[in-house]
KEBAKE-283204 format. One record per residue: residue number from 1; residue in three letters; x, y, z of N, C-alpha, C, CB in turn. Coordinates in Angstrom, 2 decimals, m for minus. Last residue first. Glycine has a CB too. Example, Ala and Ser with C-alpha at 12.3 -4.5 7.8 and 13.67 -1.06 7.14 Angstrom:
BEGIN
+-----+-----+---------+---------+---------+---------+---------+---------+---------+---------+---------+---------+---------+---------+
|   k |   r |     nc1 |     nc2 |     nc3 |    cac1 |    cac2 |    cac3 |     cc1 |     cc2 |     cc3 |    cbc1 |    cbc2 |    cbc3 |
+-----+-----+---------+---------+---------+---------+---------+---------+---------+---------+---------+---------+---------+---------+
|   2 | ser |   12.85 |   m2.25 |    7.08 |   13.67 |   m1.06 |    7.14 |   12.90 |    0.03 |    7.87 |   14.08 |   m0.60 |    5.72 |
|   1 | ala |   13.19 |   m5.69 |    7.80 |   12.30 |   m4.50 |    7.80 |   13.20 |   m3.30 |    7.80 |   11.31 |   m4.47 |    9.05 |
+-----+-----+---------+---------+---------+---------+---------+---------+---------+---------+---------+---------+---------+---------+
//
This chain:
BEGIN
+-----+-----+---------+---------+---------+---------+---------+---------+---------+---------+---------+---------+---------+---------+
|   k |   r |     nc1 |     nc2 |     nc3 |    cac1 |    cac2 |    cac3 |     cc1 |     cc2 |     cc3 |    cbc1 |    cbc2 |    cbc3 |
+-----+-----+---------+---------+---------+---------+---------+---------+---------+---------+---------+---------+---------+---------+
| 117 | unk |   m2.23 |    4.55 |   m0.63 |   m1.86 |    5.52 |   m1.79 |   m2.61 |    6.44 |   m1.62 |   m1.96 |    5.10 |   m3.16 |
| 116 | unk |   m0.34 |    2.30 |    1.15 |   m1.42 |    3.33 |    1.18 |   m1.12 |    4.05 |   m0.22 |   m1.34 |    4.40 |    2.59 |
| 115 | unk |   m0.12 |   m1.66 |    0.08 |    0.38 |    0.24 |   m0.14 |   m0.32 |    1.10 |    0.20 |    0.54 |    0.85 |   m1.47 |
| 114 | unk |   m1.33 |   m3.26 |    0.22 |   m0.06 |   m3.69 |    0.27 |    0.49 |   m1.93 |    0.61 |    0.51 |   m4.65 |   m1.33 |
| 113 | unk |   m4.19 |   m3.33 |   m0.42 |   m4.23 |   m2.92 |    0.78 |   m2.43 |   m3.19 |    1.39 |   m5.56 |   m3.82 |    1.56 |
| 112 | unk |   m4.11 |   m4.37 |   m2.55 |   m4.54 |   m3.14 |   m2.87 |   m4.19 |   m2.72 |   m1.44 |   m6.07 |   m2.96 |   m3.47 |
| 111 | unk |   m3.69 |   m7.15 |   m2.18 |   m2.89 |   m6.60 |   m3.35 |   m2.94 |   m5.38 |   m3.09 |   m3.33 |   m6.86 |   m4.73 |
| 110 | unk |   m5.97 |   m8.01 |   m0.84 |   m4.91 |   m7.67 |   m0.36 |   m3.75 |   m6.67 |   m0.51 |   m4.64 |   m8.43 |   m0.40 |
| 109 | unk |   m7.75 |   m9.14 |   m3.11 |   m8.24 |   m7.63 |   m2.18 |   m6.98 |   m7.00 |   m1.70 |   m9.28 |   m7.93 |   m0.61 |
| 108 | unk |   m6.55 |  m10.45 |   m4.44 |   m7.09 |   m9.39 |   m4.95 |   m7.33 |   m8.55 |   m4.14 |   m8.01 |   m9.57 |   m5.57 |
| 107 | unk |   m6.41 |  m12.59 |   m2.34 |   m5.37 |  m11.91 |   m3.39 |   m5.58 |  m10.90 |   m3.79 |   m5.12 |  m12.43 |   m4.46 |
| 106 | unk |   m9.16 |  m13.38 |   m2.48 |   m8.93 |  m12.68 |   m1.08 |   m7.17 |  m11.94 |   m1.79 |   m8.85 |  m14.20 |    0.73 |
| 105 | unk |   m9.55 |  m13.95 |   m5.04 |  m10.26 |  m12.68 |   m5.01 |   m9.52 |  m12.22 |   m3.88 |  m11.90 |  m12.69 |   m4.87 |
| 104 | unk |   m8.20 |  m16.31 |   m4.99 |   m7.65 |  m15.44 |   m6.14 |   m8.31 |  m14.02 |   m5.66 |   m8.18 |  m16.01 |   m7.83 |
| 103 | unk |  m10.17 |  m17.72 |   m3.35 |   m8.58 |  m17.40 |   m2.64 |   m8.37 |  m16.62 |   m3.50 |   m7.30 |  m18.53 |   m2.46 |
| 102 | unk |  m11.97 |  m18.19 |   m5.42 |  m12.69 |  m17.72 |   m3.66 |  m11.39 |  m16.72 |   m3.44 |  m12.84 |  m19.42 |   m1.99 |
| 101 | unk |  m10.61 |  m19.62 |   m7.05 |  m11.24 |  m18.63 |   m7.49 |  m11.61 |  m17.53 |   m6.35 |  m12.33 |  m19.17 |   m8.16 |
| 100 | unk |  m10.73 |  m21.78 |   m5.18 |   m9.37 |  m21.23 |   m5.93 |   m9.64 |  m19.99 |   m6.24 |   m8.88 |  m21.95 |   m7.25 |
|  99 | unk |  m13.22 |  m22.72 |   m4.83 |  m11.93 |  m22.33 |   m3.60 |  m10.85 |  m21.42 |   m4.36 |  m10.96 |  m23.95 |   m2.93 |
|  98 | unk |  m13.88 |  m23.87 |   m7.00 |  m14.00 |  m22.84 |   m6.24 |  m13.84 |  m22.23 |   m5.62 |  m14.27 |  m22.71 |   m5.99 |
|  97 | unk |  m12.14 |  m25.81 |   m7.22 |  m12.04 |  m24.81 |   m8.30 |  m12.37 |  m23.81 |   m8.07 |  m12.57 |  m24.97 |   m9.29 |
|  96 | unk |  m12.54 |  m27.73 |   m5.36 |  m11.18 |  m26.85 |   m5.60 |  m11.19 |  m26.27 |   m5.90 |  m10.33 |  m26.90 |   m6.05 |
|  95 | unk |  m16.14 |  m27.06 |   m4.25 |  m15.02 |  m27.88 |   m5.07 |  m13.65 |  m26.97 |   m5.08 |  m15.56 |  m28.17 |   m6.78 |
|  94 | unk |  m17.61 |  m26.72 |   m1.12 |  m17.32 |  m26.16 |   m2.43 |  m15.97 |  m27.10 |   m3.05 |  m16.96 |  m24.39 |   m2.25 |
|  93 | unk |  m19.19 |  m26.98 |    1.52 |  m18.75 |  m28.15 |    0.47 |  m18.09 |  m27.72 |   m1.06 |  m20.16 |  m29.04 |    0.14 |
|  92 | unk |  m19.65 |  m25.63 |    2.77 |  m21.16 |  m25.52 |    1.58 |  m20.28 |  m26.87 |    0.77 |  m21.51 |  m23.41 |    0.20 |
|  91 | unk |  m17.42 |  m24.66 |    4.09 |  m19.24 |  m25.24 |    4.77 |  m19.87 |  m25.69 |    3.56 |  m20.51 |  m23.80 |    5.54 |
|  90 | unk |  m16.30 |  m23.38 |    1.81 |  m15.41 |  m24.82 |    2.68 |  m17.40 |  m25.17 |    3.46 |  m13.35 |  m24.05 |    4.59 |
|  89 | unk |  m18.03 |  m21.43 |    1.44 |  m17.86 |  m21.93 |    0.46 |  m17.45 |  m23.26 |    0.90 |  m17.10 |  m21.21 |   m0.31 |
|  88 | unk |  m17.51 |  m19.63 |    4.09 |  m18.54 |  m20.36 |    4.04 |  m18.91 |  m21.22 |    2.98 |  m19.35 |  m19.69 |    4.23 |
|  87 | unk |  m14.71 |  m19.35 |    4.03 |  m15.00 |  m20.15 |    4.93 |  m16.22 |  m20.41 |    4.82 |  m14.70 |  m19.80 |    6.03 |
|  86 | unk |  m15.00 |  m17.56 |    1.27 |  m14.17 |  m18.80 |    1.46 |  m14.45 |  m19.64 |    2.74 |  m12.72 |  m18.40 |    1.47 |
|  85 | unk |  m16.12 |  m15.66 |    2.32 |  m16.62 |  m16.21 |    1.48 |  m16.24 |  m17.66 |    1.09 |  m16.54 |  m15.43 |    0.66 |
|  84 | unk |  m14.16 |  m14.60 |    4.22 |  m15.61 |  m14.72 |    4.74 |  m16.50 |  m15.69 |    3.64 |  m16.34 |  m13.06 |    4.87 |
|  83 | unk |  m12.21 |  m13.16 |    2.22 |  m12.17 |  m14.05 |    3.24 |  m13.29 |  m15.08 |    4.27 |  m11.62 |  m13.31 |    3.88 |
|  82 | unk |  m14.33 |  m10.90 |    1.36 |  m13.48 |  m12.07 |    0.59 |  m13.35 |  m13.31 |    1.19 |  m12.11 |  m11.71 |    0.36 |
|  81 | unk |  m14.94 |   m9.46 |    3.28 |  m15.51 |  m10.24 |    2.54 |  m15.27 |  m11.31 |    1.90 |  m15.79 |   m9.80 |    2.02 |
|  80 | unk |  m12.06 |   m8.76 |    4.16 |  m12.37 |   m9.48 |    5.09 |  m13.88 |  m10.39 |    4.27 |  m12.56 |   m8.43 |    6.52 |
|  79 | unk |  m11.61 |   m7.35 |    1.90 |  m10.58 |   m8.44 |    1.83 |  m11.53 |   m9.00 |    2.87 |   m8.80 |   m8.18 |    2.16 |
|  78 | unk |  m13.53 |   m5.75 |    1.84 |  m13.82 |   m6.22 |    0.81 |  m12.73 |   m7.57 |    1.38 |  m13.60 |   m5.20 |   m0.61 |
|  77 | unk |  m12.33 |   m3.97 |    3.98 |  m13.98 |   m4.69 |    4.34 |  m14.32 |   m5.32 |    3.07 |  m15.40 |   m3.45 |    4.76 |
|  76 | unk |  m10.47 |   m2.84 |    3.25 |  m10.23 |   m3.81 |    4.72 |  m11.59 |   m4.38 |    4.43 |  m10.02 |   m2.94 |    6.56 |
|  75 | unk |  m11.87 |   m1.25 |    1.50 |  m10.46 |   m1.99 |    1.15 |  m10.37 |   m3.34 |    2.70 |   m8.77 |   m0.39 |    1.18 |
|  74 | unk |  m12.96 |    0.74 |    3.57 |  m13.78 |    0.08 |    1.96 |  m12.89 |   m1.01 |    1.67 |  m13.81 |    1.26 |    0.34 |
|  73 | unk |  m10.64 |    1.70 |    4.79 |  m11.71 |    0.77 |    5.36 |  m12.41 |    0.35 |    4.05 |  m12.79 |    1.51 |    6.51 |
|  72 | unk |   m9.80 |    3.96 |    2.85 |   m8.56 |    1.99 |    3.23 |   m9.97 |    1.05 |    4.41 |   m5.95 |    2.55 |    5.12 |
|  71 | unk |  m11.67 |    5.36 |    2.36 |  m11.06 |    4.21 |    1.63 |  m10.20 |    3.19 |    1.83 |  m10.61 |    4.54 |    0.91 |
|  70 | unk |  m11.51 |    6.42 |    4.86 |  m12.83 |    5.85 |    4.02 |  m12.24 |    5.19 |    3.30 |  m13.83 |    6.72 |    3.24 |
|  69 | unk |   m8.92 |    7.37 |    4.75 |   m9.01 |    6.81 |    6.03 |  m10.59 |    5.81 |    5.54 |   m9.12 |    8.23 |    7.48 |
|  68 | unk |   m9.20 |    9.41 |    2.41 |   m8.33 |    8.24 |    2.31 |   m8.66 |    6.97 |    3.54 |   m6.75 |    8.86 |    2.45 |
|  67 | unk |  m11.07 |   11.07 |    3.43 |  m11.05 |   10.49 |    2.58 |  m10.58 |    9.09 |    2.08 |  m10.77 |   11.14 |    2.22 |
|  66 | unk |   m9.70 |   12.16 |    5.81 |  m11.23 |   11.42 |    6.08 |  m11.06 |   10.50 |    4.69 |  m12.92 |   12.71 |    6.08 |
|  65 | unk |   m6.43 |   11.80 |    5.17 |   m7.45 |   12.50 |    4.96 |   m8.65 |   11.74 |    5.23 |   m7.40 |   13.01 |    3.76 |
|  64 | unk |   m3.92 |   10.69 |    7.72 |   m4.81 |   10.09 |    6.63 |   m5.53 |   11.30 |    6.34 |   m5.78 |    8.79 |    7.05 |
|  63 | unk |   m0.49 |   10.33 |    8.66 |   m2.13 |   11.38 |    8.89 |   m2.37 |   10.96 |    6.88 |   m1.75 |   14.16 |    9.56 |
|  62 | unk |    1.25 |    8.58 |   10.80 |    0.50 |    8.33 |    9.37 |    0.14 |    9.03 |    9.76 |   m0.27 |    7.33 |    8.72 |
|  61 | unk |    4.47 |    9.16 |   12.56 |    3.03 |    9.21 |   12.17 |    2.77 |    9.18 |   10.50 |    2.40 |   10.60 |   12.82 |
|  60 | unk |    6.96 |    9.34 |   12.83 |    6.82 |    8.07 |   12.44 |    5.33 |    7.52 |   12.16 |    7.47 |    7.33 |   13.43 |
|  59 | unk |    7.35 |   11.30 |   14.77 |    7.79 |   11.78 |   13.22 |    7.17 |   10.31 |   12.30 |    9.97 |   12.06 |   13.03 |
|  58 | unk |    4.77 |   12.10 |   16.75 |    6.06 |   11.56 |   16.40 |    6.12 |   11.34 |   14.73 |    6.28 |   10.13 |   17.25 |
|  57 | unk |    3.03 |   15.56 |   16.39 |    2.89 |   14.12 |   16.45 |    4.55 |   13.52 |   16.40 |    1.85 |   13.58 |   15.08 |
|  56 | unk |    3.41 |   18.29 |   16.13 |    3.97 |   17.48 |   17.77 |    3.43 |   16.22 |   17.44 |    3.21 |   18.12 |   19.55 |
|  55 | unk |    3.14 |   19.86 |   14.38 |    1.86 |   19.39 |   15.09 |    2.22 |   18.82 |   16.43 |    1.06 |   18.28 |   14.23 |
|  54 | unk |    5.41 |   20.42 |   13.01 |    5.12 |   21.35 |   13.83 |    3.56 |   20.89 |   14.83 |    5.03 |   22.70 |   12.82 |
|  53 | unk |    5.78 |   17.82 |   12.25 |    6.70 |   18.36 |   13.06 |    6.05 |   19.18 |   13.83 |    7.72 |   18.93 |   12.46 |
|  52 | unk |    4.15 |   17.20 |    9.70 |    3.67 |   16.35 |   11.52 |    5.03 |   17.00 |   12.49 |    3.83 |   13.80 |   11.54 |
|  51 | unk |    4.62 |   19.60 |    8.28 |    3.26 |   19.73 |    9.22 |    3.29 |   18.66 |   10.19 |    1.81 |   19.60 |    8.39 |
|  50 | unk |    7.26 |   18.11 |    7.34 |    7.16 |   19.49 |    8.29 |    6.18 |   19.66 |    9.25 |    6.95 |   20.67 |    7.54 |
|  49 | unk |    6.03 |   16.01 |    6.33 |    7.13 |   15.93 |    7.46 |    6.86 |   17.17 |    8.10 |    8.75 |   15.81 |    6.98 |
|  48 | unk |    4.08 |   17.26 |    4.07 |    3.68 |   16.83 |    5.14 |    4.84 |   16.31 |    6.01 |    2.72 |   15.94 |    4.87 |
|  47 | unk |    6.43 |   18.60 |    2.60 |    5.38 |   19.30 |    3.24 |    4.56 |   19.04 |    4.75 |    4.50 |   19.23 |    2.30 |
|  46 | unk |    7.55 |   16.31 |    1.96 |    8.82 |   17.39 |    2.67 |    7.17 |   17.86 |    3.73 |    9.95 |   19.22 |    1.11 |
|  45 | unk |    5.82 |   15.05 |    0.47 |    6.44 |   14.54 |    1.50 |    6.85 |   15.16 |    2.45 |    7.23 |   14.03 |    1.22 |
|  44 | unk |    5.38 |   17.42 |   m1.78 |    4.80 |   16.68 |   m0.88 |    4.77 |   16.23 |    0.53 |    4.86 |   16.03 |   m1.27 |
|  43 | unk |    8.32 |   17.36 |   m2.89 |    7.62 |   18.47 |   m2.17 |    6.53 |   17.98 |   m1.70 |    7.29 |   19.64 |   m2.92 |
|  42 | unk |    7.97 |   14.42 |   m3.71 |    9.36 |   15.06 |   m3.13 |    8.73 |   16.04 |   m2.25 |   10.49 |   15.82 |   m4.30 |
|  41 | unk |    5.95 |   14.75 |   m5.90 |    5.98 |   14.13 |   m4.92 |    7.03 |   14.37 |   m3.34 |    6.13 |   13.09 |   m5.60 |
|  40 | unk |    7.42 |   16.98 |   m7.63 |    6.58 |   17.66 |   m6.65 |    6.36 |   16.15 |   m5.80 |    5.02 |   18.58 |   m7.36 |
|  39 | unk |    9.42 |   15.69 |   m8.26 |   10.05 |   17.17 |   m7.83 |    8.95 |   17.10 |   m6.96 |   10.22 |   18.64 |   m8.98 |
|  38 | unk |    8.77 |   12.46 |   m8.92 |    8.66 |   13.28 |   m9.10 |    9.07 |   14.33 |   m7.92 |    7.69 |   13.15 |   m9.58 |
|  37 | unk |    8.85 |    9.52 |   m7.24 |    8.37 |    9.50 |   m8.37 |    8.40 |   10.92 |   m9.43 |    7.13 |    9.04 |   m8.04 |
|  36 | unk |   11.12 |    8.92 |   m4.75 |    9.62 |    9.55 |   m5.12 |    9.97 |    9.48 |   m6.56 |    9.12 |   11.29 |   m4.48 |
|  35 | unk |   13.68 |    7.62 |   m4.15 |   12.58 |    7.90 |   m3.40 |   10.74 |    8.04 |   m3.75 |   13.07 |    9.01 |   m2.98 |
|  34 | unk |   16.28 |    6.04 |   m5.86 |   14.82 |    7.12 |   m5.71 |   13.86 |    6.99 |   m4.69 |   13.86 |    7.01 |   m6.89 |
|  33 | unk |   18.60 |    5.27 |   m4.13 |   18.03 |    4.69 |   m4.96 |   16.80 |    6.39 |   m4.67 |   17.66 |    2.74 |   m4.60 |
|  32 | unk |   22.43 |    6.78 |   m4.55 |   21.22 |    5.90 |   m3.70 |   20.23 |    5.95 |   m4.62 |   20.63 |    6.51 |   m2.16 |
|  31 | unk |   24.39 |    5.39 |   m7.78 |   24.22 |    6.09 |   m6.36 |   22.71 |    5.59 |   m5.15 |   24.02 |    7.89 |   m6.89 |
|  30 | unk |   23.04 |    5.13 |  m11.05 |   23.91 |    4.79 |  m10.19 |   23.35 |    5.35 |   m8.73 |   25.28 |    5.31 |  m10.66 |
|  29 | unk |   21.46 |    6.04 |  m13.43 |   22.92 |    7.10 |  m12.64 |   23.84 |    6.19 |  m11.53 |   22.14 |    8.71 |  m11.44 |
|  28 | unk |   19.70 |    4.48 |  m14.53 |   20.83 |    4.08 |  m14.86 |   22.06 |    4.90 |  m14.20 |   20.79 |    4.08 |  m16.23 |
|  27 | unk |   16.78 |    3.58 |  m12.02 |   17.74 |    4.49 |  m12.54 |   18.74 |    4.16 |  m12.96 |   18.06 |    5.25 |  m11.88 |
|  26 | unk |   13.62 |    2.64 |  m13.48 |   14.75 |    2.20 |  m13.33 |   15.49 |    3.57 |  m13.23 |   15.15 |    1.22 |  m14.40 |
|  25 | unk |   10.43 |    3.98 |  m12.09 |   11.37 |    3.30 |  m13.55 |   12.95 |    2.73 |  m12.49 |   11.96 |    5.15 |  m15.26 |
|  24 | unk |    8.67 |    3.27 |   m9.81 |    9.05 |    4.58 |   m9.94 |   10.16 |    3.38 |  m11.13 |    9.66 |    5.81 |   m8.25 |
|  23 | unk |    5.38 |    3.16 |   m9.59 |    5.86 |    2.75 |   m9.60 |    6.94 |    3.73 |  m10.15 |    5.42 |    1.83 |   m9.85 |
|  22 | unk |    3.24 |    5.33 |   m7.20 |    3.16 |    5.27 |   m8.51 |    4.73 |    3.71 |   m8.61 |    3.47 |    7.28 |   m9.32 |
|  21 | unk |    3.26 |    6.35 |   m4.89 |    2.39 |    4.85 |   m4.83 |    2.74 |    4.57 |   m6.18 |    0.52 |    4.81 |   m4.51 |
|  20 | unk |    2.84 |    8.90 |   m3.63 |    2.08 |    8.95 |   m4.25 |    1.96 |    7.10 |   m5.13 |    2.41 |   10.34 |   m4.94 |
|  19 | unk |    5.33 |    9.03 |   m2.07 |    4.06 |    9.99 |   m1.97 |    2.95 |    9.44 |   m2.52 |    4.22 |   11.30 |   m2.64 |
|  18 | unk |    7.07 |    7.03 |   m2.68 |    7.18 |    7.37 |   m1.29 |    5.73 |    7.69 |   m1.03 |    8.24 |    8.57 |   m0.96 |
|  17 | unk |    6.61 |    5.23 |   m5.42 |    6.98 |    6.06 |   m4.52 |    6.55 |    6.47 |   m3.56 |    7.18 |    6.76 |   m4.84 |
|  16 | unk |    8.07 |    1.73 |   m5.57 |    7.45 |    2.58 |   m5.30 |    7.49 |    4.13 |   m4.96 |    7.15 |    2.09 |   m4.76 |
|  15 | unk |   10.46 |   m0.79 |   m7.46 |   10.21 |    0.33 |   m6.19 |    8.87 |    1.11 |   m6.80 |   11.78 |    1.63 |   m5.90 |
|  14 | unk |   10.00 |   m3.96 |   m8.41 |    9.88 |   m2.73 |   m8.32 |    9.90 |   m1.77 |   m7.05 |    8.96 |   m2.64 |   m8.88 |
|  13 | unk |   12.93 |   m5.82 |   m7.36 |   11.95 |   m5.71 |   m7.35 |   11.85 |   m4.18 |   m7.85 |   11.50 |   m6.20 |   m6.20 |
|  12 | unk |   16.14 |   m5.72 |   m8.18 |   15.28 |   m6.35 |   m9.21 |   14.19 |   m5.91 |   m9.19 |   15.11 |   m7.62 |   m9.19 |
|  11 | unk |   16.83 |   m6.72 |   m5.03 |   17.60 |   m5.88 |   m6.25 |   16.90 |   m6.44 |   m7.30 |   19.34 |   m6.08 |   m6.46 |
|  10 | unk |   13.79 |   m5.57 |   m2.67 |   14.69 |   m6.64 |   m3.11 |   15.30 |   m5.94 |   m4.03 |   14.13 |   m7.94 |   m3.61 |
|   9 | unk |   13.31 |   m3.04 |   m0.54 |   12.62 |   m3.70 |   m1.79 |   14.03 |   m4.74 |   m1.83 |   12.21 |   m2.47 |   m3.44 |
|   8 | unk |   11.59 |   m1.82 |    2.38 |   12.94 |   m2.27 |    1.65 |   12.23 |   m3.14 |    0.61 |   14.19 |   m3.17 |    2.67 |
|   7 | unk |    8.66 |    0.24 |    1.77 |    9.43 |   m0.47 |    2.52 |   10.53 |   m1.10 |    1.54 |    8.59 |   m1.46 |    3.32 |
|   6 | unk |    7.25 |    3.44 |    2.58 |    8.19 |    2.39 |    1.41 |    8.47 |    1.32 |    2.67 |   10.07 |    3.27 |    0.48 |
|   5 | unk |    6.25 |    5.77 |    4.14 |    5.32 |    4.42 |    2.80 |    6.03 |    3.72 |    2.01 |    4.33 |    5.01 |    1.54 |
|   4 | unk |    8.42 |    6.63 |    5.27 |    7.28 |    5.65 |    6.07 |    6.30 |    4.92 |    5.61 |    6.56 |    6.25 |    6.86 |
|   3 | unk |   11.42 |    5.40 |    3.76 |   10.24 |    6.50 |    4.41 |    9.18 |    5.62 |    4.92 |    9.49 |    7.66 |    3.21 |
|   2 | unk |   14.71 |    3.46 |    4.79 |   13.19 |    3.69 |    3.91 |   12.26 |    4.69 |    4.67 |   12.23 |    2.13 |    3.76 |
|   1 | unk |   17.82 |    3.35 |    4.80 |   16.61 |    3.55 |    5.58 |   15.48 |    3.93 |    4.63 |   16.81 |    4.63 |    6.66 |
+-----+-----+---------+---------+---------+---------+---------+---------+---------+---------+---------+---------+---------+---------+
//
């Protein structure tokens, strides 16, 4: 079972951590796989489980900081730019090349919006 910022990885792919998004190395011990990236990511996590416990949200809640919640919109509103640029590039008659370049950016935006961090 995976936490609520991981999702199942393939055998090979990189893992992530849980808290904090970092990429987490290889383990040679064997057994289940890492979670977090660090003692204190770990404590983190724990921290905020507890606080959506005692809040009465369901355990399966996101809580964003204003901060973070600003930034994954900044992030949603560059990919949808992105995207937006490409359908008016196809109007304008744009060449493959451009297109390509157009699509490489909507990639780009996405990429970032794969993970909360």
């Amino acid at each position: 079972m995976t936490g609520p910022l991981t999702a199942p990885t393939r055998r090979g792919a990189p893992r992530h951590c849980g808290w904090c998004g970092l990429e987490i190395g290889g383990d040679a011990r064997g057994g289940r796989p890492r979670r977090y990236c660090a003692q204190s990511c770990r404590q983190r996590a724990y921290e905020r489980r507890a606080a959506v416990q005692r809040g009465g949200l369901p355990e399966d809640a996101v809580v964003l900081s204003a901060g973070e919640l600003a930034d994954l919109q900044d992030r949603l509103f560059q990919l949808r730019c992105a995207a937006e640029d490409i359908v008016t590039a196809m109007g304008d008659g744009a060449s493959p090349d451009e297109l390509r370049v157009l699509a490489e950016r909507v990639g780009s935006a996405a990429e970032g919006l794969e993970r909360l961090r």
